[in-house]
C-alpha positions as CSV (number, residue, x, y, z in Angstrom):
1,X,-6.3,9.2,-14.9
2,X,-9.5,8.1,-14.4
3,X,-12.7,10.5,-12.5
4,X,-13.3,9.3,-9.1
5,X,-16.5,8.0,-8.4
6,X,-19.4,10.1,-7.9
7,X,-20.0,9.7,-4.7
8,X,-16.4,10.5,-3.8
9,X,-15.8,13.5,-1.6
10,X,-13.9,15.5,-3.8
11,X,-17.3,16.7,-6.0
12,X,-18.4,17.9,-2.7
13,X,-15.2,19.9,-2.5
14,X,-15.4,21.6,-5.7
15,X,-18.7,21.8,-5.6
16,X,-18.4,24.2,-2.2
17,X,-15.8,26.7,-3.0
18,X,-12.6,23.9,-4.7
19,X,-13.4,25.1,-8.0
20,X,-11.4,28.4,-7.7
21,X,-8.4,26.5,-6.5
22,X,-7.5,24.4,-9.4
23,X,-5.8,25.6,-12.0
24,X,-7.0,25.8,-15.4
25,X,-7.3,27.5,-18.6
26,X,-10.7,25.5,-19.4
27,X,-12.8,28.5,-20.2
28,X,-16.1,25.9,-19.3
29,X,-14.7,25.4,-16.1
30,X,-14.1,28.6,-14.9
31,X,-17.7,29.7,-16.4
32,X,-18.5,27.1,-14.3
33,X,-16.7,27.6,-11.0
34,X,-18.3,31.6,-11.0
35,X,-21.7,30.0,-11.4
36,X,-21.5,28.1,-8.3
37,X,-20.0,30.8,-6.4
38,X,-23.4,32.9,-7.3
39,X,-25.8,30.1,-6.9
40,X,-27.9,29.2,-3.8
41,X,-28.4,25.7,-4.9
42,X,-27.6,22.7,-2.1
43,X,-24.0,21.4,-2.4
44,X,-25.3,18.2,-2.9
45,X,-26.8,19.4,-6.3
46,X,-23.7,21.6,-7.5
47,X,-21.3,18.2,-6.4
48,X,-23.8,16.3,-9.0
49,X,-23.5,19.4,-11.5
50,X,-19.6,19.9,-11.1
51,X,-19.3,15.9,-11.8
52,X,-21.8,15.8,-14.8
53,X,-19.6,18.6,-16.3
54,X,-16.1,16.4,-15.8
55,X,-18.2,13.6,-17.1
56,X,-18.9,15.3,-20.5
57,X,-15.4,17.2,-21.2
58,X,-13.3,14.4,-19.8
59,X,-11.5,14.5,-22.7
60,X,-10.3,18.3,-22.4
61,X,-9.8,18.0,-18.4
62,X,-6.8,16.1,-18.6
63,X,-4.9,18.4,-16.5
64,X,-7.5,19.4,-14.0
65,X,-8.7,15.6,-13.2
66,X,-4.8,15.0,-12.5
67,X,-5.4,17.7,-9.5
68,X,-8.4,16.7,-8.0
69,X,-6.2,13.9,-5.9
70,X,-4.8,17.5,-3.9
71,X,-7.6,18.9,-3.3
């Protein structure tokens, strides 16, 4: 399954609060989801971060990219 497009909404959704509700064992992405939950960055930025990070480990994201359509 290919990532949706960056300026699709669902980076906004993860990116304010989403994160927590997919599952995964991804240890990068759950290091990531607690960072966002702490940081006082805009949304817009931690959508661009949360999106640079499924960029890079596409590969191992597999199963969470085939959640982000329920989200």
């Amino acid at each position: 399954m290919a990532l949706p497009p960056k300026s699709a909404p669902v980076w906004q959704k993860l990116a304010s609060g989403g994160m927590k509700k997919l599952r995964t064992s991804n240890l990068g992405a759950q290091m990531l989801s607690q960072r966002l939950e702490l940081s006082k960055l805009p949304i817009t930025q931690k959508a661009d971060e949360v999106y640079d990070f499924f960029v890079k480990w596409e590969r191992g994201l597999t199963n969470e990219i085939a959640q982000l359509g329920s989200l």
